[in-house]
C-alpha positions in Angstrom: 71.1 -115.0 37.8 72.9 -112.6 35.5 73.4 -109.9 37.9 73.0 -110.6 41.0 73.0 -106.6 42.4 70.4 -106.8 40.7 68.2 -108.4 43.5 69.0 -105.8 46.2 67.5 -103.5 43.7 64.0 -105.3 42.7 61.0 -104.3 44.8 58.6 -106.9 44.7 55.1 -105.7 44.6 53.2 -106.8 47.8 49.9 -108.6 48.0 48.8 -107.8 51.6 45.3 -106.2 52.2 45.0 -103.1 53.2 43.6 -103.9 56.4 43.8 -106.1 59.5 41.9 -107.2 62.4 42.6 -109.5 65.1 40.0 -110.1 67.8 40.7 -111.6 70.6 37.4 -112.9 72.7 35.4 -109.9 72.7 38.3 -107.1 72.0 39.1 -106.1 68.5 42.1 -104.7 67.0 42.4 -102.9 63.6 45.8 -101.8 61.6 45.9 -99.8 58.6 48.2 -100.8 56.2 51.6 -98.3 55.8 52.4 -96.5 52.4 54.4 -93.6 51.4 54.4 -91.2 48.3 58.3 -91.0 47.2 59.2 -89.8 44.5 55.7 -89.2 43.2 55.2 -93.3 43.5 53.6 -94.9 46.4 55.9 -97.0 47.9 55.1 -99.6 51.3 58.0 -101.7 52.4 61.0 -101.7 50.2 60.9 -106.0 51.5 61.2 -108.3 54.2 64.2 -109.5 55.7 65.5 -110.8 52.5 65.0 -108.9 48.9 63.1 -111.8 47.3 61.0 -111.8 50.7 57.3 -109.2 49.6 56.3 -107.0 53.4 53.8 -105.1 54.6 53.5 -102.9 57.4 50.8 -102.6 59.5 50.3 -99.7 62.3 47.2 -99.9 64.9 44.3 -97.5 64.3 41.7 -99.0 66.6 42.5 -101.5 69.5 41.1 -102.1 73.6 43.0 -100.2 75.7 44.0 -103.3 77.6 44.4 -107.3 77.5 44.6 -109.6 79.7 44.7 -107.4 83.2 47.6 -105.4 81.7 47.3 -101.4 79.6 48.5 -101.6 76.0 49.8 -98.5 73.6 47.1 -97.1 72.1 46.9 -95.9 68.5 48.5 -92.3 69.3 51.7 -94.3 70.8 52.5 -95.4 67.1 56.0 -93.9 66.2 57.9 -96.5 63.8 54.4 -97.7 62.5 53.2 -94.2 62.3 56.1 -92.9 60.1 54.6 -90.6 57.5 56.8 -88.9 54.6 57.3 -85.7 56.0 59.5 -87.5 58.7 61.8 -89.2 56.0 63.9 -86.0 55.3 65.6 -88.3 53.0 64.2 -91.8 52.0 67.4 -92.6 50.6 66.7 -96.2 49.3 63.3 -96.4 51.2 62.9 -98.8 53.9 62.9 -102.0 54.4 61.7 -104.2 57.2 65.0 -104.3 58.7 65.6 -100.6 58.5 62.3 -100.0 60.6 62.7 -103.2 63.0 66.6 -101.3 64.0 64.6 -97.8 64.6 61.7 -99.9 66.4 64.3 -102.1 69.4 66.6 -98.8 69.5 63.4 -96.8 70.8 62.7 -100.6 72.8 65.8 -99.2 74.2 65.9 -96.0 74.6 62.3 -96.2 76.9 64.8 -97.0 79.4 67.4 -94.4 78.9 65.4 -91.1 79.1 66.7 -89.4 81.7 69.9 -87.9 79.3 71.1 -88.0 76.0 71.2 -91.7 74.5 72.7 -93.3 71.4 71.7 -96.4 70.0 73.7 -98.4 67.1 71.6 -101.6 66.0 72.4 -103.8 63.6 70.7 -107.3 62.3 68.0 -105.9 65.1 70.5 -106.4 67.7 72.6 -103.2 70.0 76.3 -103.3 68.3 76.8 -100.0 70.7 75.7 -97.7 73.3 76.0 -95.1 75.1 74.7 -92.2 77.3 76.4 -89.4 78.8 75.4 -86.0 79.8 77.9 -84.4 76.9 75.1 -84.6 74.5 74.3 -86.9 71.2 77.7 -86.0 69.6 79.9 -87.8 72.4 77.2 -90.4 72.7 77.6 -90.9 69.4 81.3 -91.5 69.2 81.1 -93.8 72.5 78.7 -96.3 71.0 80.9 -96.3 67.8 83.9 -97.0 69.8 82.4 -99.9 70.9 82.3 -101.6 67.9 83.6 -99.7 65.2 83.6 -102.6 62.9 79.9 -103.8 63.3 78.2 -100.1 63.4 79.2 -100.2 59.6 76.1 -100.2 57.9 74.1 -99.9 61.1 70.9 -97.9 62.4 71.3 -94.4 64.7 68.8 -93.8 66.9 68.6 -91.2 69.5 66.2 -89.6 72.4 67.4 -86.2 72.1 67.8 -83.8 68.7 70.6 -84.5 66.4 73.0 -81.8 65.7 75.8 -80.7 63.8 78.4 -82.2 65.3 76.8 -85.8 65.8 75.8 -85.2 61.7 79.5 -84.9 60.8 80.3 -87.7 62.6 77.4 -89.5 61.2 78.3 -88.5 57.8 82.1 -89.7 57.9 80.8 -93.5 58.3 78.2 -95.3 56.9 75.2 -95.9 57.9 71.4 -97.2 56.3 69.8 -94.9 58.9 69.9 -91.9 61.0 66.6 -91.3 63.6 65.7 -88.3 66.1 63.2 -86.7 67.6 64.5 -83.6 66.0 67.7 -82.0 64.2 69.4 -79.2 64.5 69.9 -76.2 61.9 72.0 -77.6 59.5 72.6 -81.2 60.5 69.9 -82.3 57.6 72.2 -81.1 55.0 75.5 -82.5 56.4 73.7 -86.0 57.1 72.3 -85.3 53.0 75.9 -85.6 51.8 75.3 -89.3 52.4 72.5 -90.0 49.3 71.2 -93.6 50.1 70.9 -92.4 53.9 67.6 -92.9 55.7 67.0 -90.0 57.7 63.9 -90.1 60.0 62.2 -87.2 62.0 60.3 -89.0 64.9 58.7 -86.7 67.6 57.5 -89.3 69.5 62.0 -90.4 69.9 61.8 -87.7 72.7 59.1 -88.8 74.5 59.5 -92.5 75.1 59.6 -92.3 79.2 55.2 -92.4 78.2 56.4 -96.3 76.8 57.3 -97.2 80.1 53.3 -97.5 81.5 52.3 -99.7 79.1 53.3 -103.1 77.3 52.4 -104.0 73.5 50.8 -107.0 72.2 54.1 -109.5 71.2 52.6 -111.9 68.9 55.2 -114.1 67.5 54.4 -116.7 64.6 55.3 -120.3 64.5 56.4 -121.7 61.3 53.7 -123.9 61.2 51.3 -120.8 61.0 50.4 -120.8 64.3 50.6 -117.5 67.3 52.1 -117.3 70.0 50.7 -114.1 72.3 52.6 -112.4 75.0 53.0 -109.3 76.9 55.9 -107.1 75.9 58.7 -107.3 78.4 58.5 -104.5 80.6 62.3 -103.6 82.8 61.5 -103.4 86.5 64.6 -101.6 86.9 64.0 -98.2 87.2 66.3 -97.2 89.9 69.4 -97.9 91.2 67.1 -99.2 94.2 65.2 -101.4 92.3 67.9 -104.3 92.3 68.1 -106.8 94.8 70.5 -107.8 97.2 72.7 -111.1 95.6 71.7 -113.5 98.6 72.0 -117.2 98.5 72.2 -120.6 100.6 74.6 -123.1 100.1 73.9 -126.9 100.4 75.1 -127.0 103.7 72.3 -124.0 104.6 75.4 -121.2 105.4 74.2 -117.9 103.9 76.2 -115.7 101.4 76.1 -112.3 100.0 77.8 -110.3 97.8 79.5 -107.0 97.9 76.7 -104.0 97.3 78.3 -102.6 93.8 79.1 -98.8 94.5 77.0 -96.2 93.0 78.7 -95.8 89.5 78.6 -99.4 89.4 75.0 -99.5 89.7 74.6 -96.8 87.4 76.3 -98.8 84.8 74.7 -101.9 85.4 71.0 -99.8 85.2 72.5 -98.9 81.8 73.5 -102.1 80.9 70.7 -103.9 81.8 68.6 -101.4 80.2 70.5 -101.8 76.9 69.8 -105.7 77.3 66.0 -105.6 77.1 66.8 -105.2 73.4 69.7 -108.1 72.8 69.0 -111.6 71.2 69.7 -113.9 74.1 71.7 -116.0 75.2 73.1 -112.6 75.6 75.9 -110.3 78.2 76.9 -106.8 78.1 80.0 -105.0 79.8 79.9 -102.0 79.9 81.7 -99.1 81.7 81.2 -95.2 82.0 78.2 -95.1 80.6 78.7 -97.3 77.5 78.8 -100.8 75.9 82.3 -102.6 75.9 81.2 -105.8 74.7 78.0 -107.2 73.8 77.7 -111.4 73.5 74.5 -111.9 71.8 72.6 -115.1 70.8 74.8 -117.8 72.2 73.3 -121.5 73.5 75.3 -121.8 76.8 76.0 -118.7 79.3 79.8 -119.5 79.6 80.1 -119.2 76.2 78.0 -116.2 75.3 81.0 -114.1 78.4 83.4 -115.7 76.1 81.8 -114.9 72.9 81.9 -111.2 74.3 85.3 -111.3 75.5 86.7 -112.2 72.3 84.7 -109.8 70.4 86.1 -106.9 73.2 89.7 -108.1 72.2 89.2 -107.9 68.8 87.5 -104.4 68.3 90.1 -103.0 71.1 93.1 -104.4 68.5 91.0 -103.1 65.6 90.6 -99.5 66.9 94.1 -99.5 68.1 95.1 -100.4 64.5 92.7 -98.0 62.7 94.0 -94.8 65.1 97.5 -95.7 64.7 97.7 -96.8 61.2 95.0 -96.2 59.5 94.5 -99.8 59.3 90.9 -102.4 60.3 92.7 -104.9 62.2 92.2 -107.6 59.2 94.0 -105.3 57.0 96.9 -105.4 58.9 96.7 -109.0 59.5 96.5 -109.2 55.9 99.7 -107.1 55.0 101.3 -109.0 58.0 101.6 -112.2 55.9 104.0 -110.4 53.3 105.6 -107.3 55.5 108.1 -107.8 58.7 107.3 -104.1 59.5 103.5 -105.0 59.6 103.9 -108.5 61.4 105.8 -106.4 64.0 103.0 -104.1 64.7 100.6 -106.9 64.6 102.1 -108.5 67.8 102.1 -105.4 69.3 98.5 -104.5 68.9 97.8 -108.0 70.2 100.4 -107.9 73.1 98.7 -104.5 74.3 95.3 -105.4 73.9 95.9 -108.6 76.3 97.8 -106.8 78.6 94.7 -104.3 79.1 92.1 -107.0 78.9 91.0 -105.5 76.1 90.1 -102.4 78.3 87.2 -104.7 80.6 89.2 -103.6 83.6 86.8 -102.5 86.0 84.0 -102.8 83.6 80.5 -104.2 84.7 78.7 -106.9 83.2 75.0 -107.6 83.1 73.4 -111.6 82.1 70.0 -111.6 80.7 69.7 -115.0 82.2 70.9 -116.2 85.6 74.6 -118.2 85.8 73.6 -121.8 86.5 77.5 -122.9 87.5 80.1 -119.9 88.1 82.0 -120.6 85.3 80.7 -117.4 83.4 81.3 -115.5 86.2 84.9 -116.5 86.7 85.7 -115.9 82.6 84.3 -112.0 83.5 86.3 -112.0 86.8 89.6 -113.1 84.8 89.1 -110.0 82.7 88.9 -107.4 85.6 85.1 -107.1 86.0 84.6 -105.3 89.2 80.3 -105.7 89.4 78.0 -108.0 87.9 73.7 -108.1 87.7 71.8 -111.3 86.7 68.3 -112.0 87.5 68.7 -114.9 90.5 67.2 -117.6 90.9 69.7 -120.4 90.1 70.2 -123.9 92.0 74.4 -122.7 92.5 73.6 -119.1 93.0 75.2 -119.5 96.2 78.4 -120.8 93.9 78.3 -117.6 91.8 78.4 -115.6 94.8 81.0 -117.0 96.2 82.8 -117.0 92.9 82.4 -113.0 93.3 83.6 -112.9 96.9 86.7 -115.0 96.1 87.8 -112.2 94.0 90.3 -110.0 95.0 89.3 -107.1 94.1 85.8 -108.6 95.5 83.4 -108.0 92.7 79.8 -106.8 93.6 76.7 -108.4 92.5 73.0 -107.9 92.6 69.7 -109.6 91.0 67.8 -108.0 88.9 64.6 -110.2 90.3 63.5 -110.9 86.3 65.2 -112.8 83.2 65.5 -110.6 80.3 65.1 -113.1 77.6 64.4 -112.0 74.0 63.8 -114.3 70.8 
């Protein structure tokens, strides 16, 4: 291949029909295949996960209201699906399946996270950062960049409150494929415009997602043989800071143990957390503190290493913002001008000294397991980094081990189940 730009560039033509139906026993459900007019040209999926990869997209226009005992979104819930082109304020290089899948788990998300302003950074379909805060979308928006600055590059926005000028200038300093709201405020359209291949997306239906929270969807996932698999959608039983269970257990020897009740910031964190987990590839952990992601370990085999996967990544994007305030530098910069300058070598052990010495700034951070711990190994890698209150769903032969791995601690560290695994794949 001559040039190979040339293949992010090539939209493949698409061969979909314009229509499908799926019945299942006696219930029937129709989608309408998705175009746009850009451009005066009429333009579906820009393509799948990878350029040489032709997509369609589908959204529901007729389906039963329920399946298999339990509601489903009807039609009018469509918001990614439903995407029409007076909501792209700017199609930049139109969308691709990736750019819509990112808007589509950051509302996943955000369901969970309507009760104050929320900002969602996805990337590769996966939370890089998080945040919520009752400062508004601006300082949400710098929070979940501070939590991984490095990773957000080139990443999705998407919020449950309207954007505005300030969260537009920050937007527009960095880069990113997509910016999506329920609204935006006078003038953030044309500050966000500065940035031409920018997707910017108007979705209404961003501020109303606590309606989500009744109903599950249809998760039909296809096997590479060509076969389905159906499911319901995972629906978060946490609600409230109520809704999570005592961490109660019984050793082999039949002595009961439970751990500390985490205070009511920590729950509040660990609902956030937890929330922000319904939309991670597991094996996956979060810590989080204050209302915003720390570290997120996502997509790991084993549960000790996924804490240690997250850990390293907290120690690395703590050096690398240290570096970039301070110098102007990304942390592999400086590593790079380290190998030739004294000066920069110096600083470089620096950074590294002070990032250890702060565990990476997990001190007194929370950390919430979308599976349970089956040995307390995990737990005692979080504890060695100054966690101070954990969730995980319960249910594990040695839960009585991770308790006691908790109460060892000095500080003690709180736990609670969250009574349900959170897996996503």
């Amino acid at each position: 291949m001559s040039n190979l730009k040339a293949m992010y560039n090539t939209v493949y033509r698409d061969d979909f029909p314009e229509s499908l139906s799926i019945e299942l026993g006696g219930e029937k459900f129709i989608y309408k295949k998705r175009a746009w007019n850009i451009n005066e040209e009429k333009k579906g999926l820009r393509y799948g996960e990878n350029p040489d990869q032709p997509a369609a997209l589908y959204a529901l226009e007729r389906g039963a209201p329920s399946c298999g005992g339990f509601a489903l979104r009807a039609p009018d819930d469509g918001i990614v699906s439903a995407l029409s082109e007076g909501q792209m304020l700017q199609a930049g290089k139109h969308p691709g399946k990736t750019n819509l899948t990112d808007v589509d788990n950051g509302a996943n998300i955000l369901q969970y996270l309507a009760e104050r302003p929320a900002v969602i950074i996805l990337k590769h379909n996966n939370p890089c950062g998080a945040a919520w805060c009752a400062e508004g979308v601006a300082e949400a928006l710098a929070r979940a960049v501070r939590c991984d600055r490095i990773a957000a590059f080139g990443g999705a926005v998407v919020t449950n409150r309207p954007f505005s000028r300030e969260a537009a200038q920050l937007a527009a300093e960095s880069y990113f494929e997509v910016v999506a709201a329920p609204a935006f405020e006078e003038g953030a359209v044309d500050i966000l415009k500065s940035r031409k291949n920018l997707r910017i997306m108007e979705l209404p239906g961003l501020g109303r997602l606590e309606e989500w929270r009744r109903s599950a969807f249809l998760d039909i996932k296809a096997l590479a043989d060509g076969g389905l698999v159906l499911q319901k959608s995972f629906v978060n039983r946490i609600e409230a800071d109520t809704d999570f269970l005592p961490a109660e257990a019984t050793t082999a020897e039949g002595v009961s143990v439970t751990a500390r009740r985490p205070s009511k910031a920590e729950l509040e964190d660990l609902r956030f957390a937890w929330a922000v987990e319904a939309g991670v590839t597991s094996n996956s952990v979060i810590f989080a503190r204050d209302g915003a992601t720390l570290a997120i370990g996502t997509g790991e085999q084993d549960r000790v290493g996924c804490v240690e996967l997250a850990v390293h990544k907290a120690h690395t994007k703590y050096a690398d913002a240290l570096a970039f305030v301070e110098y102007g530098l990304s942390l592999y910069e400086l590593r790079q001008k380290a190998e030739k300058e004294e000066e920069a070598r110096e600083r470089l052990a620096d950074i590294k000294a002070r990032a250890k010495a702060a565990h990476a700034g997990l001190t007194k951070s929370v950390l919430v397991s979308d599976g349970f711990f089956p040995f307390r190994d995990g737990v005692d890698v979080a504890i060695r980094e100054g966690v101070s209150a954990i969730a995980q769903p319960g249910g594990a032969l040695r839960d009585a081990e991770v308790i006691m791995a908790c109460n060892e601690a000095a500080p003690q560290v709180g736990m609670v189940f969250t009574g349900q695994r959170s897996f996503r794949h």
